[in-house]
VOBA-1610 file (N, C-alpha, C; in pm, whole numbers, padded with zeros to 5 digits, always signed):
BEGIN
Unk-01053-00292+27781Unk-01054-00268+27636Unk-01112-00387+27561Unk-01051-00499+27613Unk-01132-00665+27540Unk-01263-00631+27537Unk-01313-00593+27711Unk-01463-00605+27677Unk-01552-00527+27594Unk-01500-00380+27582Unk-01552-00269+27522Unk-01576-00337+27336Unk-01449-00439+27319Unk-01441-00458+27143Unk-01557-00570+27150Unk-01538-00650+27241Unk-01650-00784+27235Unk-01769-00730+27245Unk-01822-00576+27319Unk-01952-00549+27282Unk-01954-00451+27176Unk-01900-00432+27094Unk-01868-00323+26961Unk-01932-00443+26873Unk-01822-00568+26845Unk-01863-00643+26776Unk-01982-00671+26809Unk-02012-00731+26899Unk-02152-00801+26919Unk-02327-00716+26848Unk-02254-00602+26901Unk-02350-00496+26840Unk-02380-00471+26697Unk-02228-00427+26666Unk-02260-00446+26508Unk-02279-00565+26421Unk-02247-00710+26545Unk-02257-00802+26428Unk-02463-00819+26425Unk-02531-00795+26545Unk-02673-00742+26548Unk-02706-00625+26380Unk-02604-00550+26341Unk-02656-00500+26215Unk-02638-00551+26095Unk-02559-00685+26101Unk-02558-00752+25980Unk-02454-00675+25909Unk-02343-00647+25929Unk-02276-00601+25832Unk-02154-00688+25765Unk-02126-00671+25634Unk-01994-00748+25624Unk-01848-00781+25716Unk-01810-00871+25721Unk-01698-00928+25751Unk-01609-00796+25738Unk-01575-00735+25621Unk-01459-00637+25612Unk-01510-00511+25682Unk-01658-00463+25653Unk-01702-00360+25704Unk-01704-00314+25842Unk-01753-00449+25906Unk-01765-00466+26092Unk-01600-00422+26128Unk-01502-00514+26051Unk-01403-00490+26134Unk-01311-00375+26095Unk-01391-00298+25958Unk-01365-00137+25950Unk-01378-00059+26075Unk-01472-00040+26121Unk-01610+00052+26216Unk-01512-00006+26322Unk-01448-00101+26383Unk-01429-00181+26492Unk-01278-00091+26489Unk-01235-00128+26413Unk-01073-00035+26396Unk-01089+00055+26421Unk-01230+00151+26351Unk-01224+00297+26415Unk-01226+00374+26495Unk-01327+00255+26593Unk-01371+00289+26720Unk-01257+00285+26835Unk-01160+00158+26786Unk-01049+00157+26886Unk-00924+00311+26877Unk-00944+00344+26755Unk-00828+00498+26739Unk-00902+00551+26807Unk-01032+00597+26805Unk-01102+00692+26886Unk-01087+00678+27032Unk-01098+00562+27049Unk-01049+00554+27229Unk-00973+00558+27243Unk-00829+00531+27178Unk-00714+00568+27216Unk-00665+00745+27210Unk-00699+00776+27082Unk-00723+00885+27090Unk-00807+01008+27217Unk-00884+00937+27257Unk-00895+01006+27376Unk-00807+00985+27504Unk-00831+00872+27522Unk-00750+00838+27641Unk-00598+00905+27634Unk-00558+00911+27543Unk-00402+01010+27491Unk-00468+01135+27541Unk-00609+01188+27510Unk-00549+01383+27522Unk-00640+01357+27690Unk-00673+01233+27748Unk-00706+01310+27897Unk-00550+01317+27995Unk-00614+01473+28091Unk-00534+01461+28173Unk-00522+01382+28231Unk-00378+01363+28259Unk-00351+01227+28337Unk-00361+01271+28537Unk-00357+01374+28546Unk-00373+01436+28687Unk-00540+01492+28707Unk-00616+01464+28655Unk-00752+01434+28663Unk-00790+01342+28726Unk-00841+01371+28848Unk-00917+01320+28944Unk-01065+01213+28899Unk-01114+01312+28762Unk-01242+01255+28711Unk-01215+01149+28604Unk-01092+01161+28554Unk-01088+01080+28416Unk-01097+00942+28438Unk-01076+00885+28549Unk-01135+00742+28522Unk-01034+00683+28543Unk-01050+00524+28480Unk-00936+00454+28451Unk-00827+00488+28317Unk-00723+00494+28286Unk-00652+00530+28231Unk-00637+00381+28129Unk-00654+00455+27963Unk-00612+00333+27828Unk-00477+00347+27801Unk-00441+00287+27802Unk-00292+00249+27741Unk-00257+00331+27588Unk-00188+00423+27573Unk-00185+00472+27461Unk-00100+00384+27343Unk-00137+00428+27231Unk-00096+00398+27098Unk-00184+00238+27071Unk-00165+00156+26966Unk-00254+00076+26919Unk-00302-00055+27012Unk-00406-00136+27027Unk-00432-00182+27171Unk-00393-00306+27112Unk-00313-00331+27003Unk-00266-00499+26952Unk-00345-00565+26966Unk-00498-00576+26959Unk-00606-00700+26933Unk-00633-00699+26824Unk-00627-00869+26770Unk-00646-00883+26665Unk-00807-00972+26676Unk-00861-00956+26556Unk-00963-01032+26541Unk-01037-01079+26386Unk-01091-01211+26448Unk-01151-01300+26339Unk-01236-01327+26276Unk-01298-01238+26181Unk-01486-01227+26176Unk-01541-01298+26074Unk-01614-01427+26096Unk-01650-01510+25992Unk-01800-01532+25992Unk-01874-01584+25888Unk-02072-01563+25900Unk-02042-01704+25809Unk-02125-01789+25849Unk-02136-01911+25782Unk-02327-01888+25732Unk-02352-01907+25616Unk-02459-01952+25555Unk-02549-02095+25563Unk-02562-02155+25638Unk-02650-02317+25565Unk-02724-02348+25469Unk-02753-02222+25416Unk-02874-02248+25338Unk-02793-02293+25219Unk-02660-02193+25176Unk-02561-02172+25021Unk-02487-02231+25063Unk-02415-02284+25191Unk-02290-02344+25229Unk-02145-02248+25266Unk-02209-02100+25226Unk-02114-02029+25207Unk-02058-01932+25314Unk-01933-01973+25313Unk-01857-01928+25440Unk-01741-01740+25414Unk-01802-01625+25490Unk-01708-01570+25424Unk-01658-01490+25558Unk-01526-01471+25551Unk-01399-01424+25664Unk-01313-01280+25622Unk-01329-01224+25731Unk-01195-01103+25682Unk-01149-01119+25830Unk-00994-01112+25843Unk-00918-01111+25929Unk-00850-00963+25951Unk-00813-00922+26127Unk-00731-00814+26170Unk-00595-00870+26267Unk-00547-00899+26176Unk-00369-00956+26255Unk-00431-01091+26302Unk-00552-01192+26255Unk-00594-01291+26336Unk-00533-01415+26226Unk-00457-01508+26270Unk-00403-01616+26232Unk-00501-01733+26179Unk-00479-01758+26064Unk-00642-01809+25968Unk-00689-01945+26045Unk-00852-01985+26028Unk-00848-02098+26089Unk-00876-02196+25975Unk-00856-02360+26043Unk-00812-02441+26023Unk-00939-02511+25992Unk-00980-02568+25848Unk-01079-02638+25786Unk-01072-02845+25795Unk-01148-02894+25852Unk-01070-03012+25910Unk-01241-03107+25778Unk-01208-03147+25647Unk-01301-03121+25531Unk-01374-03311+25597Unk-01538-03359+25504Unk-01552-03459+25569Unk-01445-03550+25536Unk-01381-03585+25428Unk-01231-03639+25389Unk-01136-03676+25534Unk-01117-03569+25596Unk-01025-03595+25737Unk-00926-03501+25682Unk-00892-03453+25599Unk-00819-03362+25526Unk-00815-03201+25595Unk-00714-03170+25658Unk-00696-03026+25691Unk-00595-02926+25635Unk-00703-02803+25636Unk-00611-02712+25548Unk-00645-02588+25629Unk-00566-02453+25560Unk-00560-02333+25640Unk-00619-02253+25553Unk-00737-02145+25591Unk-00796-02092+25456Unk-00654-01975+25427Unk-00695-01980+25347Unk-00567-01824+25242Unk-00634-01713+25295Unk-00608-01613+25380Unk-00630-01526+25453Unk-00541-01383+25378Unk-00615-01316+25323Unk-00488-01178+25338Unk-00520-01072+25454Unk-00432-01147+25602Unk-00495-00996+25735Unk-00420-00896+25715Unk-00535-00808+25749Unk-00515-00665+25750Unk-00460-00686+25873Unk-00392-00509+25902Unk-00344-00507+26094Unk-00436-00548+26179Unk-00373-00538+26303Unk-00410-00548+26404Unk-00512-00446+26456Unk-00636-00460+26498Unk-00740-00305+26549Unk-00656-00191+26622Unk-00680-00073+26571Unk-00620+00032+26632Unk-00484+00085+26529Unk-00463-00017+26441Unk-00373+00049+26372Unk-00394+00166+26258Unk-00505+00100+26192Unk-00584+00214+26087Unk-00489+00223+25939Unk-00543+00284+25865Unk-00507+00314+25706Unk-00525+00222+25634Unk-00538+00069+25665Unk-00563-00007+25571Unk-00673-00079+25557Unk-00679-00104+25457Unk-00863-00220+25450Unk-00823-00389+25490Unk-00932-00420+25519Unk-00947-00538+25516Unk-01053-00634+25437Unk-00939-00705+25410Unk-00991-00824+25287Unk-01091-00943+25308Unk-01231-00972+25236Unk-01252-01049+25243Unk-01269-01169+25192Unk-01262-01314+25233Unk-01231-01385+25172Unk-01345-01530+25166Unk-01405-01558+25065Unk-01567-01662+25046Unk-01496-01775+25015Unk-01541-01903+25063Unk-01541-02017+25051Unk-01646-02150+25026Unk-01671-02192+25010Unk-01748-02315+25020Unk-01719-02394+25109Unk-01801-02461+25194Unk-01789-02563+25300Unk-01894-02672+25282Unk-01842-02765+25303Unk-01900-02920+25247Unk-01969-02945+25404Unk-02079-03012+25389Unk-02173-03057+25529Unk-02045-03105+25619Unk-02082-03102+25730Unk-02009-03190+25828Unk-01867-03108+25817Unk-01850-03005+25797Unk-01695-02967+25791Unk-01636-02903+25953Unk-01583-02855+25994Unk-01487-02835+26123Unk-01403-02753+26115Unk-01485-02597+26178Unk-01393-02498+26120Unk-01306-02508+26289Unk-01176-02489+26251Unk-01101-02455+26414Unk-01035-02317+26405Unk-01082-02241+26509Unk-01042-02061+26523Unk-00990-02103+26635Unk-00881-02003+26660Unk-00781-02026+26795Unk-00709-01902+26758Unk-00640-01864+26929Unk-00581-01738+26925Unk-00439-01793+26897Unk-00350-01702+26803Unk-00206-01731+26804Unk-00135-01787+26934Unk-00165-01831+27066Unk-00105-01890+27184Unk-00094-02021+27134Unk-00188-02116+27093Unk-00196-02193+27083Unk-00084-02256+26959Unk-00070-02168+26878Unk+00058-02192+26775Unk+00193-02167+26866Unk+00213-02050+26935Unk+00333-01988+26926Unk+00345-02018+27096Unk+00380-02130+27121Unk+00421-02176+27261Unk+00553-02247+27288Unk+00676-02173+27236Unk+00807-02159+27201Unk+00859-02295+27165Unk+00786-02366+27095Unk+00815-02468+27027Unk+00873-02515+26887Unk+00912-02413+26833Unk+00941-02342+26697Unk+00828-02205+26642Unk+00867-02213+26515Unk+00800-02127+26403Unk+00664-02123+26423Unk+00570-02019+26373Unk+00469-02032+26382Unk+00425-02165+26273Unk+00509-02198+26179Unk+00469-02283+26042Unk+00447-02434+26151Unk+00538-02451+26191Unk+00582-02574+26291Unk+00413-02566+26368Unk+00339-02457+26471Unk+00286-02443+26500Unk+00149-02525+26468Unk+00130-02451+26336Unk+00026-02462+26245Unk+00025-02631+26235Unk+00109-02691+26182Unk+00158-02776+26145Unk+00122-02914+26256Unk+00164-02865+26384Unk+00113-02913+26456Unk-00020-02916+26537Unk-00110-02748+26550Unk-00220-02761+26594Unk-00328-02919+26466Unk-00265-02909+26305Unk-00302-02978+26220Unk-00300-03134+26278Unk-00200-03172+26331Unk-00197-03306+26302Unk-00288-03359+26465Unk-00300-03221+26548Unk-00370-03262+26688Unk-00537-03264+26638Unk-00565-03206+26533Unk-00715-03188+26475Unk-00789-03341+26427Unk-00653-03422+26344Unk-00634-03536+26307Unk-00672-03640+26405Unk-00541-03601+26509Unk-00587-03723+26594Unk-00697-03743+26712Unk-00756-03625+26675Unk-00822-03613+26807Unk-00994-03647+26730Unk-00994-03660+26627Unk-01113-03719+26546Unk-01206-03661+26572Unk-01197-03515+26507Unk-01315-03421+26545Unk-01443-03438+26438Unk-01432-03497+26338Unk-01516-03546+26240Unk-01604-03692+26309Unk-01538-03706+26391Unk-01606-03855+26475Unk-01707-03868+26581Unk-01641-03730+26654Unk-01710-03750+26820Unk-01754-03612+26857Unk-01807-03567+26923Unk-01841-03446+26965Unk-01807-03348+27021Unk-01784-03256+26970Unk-01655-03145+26984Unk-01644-03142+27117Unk-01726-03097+27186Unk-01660-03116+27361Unk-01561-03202+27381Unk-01556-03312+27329Unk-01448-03404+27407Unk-01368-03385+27325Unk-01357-03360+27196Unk-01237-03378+27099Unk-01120-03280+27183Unk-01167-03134+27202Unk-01130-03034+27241Unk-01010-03056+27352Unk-01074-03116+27453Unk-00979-03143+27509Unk-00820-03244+27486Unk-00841-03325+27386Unk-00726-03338+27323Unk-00645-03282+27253Unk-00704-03144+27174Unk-00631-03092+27031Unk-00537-03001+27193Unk-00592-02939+27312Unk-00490-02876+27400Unk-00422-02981+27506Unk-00427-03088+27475Unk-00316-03163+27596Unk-00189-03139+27529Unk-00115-03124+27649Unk+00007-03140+27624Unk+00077-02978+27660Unk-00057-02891+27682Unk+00008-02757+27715Unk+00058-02750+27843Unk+00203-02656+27864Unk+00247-02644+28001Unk+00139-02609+28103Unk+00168-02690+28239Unk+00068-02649+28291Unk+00040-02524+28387Unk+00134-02429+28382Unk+00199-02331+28440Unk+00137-02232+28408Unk+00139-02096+28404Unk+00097-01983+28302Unk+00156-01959+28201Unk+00118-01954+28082Unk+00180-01916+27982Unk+00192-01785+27942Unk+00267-01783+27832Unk+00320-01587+27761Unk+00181-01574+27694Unk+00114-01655+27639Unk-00029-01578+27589Unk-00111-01677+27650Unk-00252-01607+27595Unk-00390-01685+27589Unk-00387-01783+27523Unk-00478-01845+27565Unk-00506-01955+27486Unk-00645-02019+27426Unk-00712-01982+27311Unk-00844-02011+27312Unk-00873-02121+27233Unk-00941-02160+27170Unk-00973-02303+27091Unk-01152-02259+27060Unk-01188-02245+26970Unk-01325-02270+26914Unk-01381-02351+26775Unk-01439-02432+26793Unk-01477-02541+26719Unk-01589-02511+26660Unk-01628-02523+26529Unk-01709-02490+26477Unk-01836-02660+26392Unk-01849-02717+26379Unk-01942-02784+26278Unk-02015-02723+26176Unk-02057-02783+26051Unk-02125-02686+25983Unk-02233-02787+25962Unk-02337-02721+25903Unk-02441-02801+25878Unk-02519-02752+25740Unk-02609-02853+25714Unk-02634-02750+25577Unk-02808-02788+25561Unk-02860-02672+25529Unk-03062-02663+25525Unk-03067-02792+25451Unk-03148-02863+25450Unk-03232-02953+25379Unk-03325-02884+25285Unk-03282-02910+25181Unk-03415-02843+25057Unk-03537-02820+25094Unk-03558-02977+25118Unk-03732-02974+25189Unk-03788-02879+25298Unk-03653-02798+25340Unk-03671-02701+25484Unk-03645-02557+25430Unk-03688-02528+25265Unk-03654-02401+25211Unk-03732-02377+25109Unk-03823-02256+25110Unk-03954-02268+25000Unk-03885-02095+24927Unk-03874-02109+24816Unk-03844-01939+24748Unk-03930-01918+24665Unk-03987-01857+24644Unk-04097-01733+24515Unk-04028-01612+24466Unk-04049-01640+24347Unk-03989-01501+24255Unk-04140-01404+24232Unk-04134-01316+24327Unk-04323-01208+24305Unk-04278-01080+24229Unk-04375-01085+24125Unk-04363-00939+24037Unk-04364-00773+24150Unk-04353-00708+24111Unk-04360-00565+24184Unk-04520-00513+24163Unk-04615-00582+24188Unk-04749-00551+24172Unk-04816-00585+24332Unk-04863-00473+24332Unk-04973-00456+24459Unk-05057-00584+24461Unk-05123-00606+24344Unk-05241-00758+24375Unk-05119-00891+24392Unk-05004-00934+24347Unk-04969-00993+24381Unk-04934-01027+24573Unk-04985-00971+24640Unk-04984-00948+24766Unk-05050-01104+24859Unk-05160-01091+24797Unk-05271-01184+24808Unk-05217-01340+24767Unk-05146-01370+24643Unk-05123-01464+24623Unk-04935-01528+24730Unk-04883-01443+24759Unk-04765-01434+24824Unk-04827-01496+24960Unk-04943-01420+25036Unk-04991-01436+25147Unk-05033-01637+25140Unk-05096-01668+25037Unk-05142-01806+24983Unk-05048-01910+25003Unk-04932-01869+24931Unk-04830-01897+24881Unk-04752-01981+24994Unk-04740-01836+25126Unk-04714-01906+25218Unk-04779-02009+25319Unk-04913-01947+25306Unk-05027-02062+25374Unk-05017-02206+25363Unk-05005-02221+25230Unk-04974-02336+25133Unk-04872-02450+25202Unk-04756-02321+25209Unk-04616-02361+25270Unk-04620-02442+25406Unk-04686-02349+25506Unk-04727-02415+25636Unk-04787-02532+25654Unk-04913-02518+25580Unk-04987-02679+25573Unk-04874-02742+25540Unk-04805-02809+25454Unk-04729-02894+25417Unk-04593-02933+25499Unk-04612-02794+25622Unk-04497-02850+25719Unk-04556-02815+25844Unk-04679-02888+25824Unk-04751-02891+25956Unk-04732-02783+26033Unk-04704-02649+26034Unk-04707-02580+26080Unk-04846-02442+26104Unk-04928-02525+26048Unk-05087-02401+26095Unk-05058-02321+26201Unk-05025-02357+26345Unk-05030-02274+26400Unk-04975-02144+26376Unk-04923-02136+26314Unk-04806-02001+26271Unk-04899-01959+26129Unk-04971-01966+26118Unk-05055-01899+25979Unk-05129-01798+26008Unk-05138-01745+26151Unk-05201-01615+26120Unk-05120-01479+26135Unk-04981-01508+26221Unk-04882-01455+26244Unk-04805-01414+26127Unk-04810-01584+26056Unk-04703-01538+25950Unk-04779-01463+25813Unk-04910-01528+25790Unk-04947-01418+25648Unk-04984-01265+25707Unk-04982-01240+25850Unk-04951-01082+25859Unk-04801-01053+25812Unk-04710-01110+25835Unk-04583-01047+25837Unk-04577-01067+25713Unk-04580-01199+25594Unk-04578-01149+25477Unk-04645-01060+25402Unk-04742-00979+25443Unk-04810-00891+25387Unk-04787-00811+25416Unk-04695-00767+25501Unk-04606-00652+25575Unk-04553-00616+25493Unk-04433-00736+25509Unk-04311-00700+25396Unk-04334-00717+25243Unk-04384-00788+25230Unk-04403-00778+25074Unk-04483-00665+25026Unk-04527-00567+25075Unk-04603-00474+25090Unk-04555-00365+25071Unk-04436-00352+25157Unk-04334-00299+25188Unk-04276-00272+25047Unk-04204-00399+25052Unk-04097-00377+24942Unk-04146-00357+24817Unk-04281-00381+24786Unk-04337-00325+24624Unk-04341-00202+24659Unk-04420-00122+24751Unk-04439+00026+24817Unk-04318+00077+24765Unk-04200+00049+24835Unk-04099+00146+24886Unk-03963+00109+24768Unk-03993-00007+24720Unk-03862-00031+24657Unk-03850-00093+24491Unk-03976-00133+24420Unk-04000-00111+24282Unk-03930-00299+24284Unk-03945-00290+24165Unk-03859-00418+24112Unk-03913-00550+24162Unk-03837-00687+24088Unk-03861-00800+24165Unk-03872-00811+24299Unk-03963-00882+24373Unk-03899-00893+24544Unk-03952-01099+24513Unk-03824-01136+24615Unk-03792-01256+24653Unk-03863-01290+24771Unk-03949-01353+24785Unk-04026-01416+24933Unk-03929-01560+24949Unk-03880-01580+25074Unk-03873-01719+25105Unk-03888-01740+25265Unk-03925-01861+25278Unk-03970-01949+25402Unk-03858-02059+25448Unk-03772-02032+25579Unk-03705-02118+25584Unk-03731-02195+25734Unk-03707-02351+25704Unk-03803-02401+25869Unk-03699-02451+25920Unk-03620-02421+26063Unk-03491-02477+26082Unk-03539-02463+26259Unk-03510-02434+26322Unk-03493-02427+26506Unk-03572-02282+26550Unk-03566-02218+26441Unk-03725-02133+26359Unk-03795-02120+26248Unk-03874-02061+26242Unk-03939-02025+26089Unk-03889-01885+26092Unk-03799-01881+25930Unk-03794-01759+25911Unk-03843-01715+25783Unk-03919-01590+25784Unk-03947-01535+25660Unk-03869-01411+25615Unk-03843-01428+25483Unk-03703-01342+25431Unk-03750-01263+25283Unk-03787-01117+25300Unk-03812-01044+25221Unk-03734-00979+25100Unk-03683-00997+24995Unk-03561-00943+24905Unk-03651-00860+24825Unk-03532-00712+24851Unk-03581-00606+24684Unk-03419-00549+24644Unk-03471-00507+24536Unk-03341-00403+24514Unk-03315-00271+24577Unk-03382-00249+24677Unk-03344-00125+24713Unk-03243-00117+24814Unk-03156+00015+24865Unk-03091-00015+24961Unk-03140+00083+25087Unk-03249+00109+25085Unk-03334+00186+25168Unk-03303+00111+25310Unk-03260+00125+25449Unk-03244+00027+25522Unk-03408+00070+25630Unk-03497+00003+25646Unk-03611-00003+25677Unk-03609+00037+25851Unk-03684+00131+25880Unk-03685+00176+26010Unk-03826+00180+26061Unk-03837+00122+26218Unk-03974+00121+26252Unk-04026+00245+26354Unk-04134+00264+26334Unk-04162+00379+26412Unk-04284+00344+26466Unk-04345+00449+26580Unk-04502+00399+26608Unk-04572+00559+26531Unk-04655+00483+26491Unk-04755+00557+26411Unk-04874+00617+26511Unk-04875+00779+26524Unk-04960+00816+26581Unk-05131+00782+26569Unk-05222+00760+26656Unk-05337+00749+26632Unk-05418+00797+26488Unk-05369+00929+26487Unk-05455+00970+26382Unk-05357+00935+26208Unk-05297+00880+26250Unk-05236+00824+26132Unk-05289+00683+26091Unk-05330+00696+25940Unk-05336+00558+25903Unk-05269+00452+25850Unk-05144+00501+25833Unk-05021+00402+25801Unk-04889+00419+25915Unk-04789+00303+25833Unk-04693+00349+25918Unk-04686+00276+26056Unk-04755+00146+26011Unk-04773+00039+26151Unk-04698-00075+26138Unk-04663-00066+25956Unk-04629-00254+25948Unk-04478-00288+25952Unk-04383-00192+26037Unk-04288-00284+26116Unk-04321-00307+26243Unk-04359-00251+26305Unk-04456-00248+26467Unk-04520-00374+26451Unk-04612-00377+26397Unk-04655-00514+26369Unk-04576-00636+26334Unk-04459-00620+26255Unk-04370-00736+26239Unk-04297-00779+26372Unk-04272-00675+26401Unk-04166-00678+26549Unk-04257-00744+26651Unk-04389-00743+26694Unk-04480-00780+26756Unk-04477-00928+26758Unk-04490-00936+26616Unk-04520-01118+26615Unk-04436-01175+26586Unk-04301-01135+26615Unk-04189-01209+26551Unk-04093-01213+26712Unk-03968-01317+26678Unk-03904-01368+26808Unk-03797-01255+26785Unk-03743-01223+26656Unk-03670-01139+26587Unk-03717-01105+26518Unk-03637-00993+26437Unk-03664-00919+26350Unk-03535-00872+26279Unk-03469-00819+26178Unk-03406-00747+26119Unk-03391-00723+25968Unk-03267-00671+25900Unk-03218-00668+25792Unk-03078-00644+25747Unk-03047-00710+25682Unk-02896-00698+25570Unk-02941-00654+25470Unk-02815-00564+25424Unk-02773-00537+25286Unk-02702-00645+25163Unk-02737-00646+25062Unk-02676-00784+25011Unk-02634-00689+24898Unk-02576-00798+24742Unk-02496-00691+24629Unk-02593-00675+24556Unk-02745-00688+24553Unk-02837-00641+24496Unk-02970-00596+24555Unk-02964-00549+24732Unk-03050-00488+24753Unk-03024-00460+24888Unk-03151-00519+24948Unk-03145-00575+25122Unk-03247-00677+25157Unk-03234-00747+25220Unk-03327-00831+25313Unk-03380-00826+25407Unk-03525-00797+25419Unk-03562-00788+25560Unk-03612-00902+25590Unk-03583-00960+25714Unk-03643-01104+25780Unk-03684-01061+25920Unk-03757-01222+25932Unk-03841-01222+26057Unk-03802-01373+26126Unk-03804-01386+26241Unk-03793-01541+26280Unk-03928-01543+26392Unk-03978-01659+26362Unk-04100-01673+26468Unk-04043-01839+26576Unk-04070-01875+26667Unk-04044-01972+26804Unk-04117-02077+26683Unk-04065-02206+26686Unk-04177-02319+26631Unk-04290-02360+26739Unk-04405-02398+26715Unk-04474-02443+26811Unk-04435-02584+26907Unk-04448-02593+27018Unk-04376-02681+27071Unk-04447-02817+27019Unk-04382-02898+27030Unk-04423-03068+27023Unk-04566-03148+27088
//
């Protein structure tokens, strides 16, 4: 059942969906399997392995960090909030309102946006790590806090810290799991983020294509200029075509180049291959071609379609 949710998530987190939404769809999917696994015969030879009926008690933690805005946003399912360790040395617990546990159903889940300062240290861990009959979960908390402290995760490099924030656990088997994940944050460098505000006009196409040319020279990146003013002429193409209004071009240069298309529409963009005798109907085929990735999100005023291309090597 773990593995079935770890590739649910994984999948949908591939569609970009919100924090509360993913772990909507994720809840649903687990009633449905339980729900089946309840009406097979249990004297069925074919049915397989047999699910455990009624709710499968996994909880989970779904968070998307931004670099570009700094902005961190979380919705929780029965998952115990994690632990913000700020550059200060200062640790706190974000304010979480979790919904149940997956499989329980009827209720929503909340999400919750933050700001995160460069260099911050998010710590996610499964409730084992609190509740190892040492008191209260508060006691818990309290203490995974002061092991975050001393183990100077703001100092040294999370690999090694790690192994201090868990010394001290029995070394026996314990009543739960036990996980620990460490996060760093980091944040874009201005100089590594180019945005254009382009009217909804067809000739503006040409100057967008420039625009980005422009962009490349100045971060030494030519090689990627014939790749990339196809794909901006894709999408920006696109989104005047299909979706009216302002569209947002930006260029961001990080461990790739990504180019990031904004309109107001909420049309979610699908690629197809365009038969021979057709003369349109090529330019996601073409994006997907020259790109390492490809996709799109929905945002509160449209969607985004992006592209990421490999940097040229050194």
């Amino acid at each position: 059942m773990m593995g079935r949710l770890r590739s649910a998530v994984r999948a949908m987190a591939d569609l970009e969906l919100e924090p509360e939404e993913l772990l909507a769809h994720v809840d649903d999917m687990v009633l449905q399997v339980v729900a089946e696994a309840e009406s097979d015969d249990a004297e069925d030879g074919d049915a397989g392995m047999p699910v455990p009926s009624g709710p499968a008690g996994a909880t989970c933690l779904y968070a998307v960090y931004d670099p570009v805005t700094r902005n961190c946003v979380m919705a929780s399912a029965g998952h115990p909030p994690p632990a913000v360790v700020g550059p200060d040395g200062t640790v706190e617990y974000v304010e979480l309102s979790p919904g149940p546990p997956l499989g329980v159903g009827g209720w929503p889940f909340e999400p919750v946006e933050l700001d995160l300062p460069p260099g911050s240290v998010l710590a996610l861990y499964t409730d084992g790590l609190i509740e190892r009959g040492e008191g209260d979960i508060d006691q818990g908390m309290r203490d995974l806090a002061d092991r975050l402290v001393r183990a100077d995760v703001l100092g040294r490099p999370l690999r090694q810290a790690r192994h201090d924030i868990v010394e001290g656990l029995p070394p026996g088997r314990l009543r739960d799991d036990v996980t620990l994940l460490l996060a760093r944050t980091r944040v874009m460098d201005a100089g590594s983020i180019a945005t254009w505000q382009l009217e909804a006009d067809p000739a503006i196409v040409g100057d967008a294509r420039h625009l980005a040319l422009d962009q490349l020279t100045a971060w030494d990146l030519d090689e990627l200029s014939f790749s990339t003013e196809l794909i901006v002429s894709e999408l920006v193409t696109n989104a005047i075509r299909h979706a009216g209004g302002p569209v947002r071009l930006r260029l961001i240069r990080a461990d790739t180049l990504t180019c990031e298309v904004s309109d107001s529409s909420n049309t979610q963009p699908r690629m197809r291959r365009a038969r021979n005798s057709e003369e349109g109907g090529r330019g996601l085929y073409i994006v997907a071609q020259l790109s390492h990735r490809w996709g799109s999100r929905y945002t509160v005023a449209g969607k985004t379609v992006w592209s990421e291309q490999a940097l040229p090597l050194p």
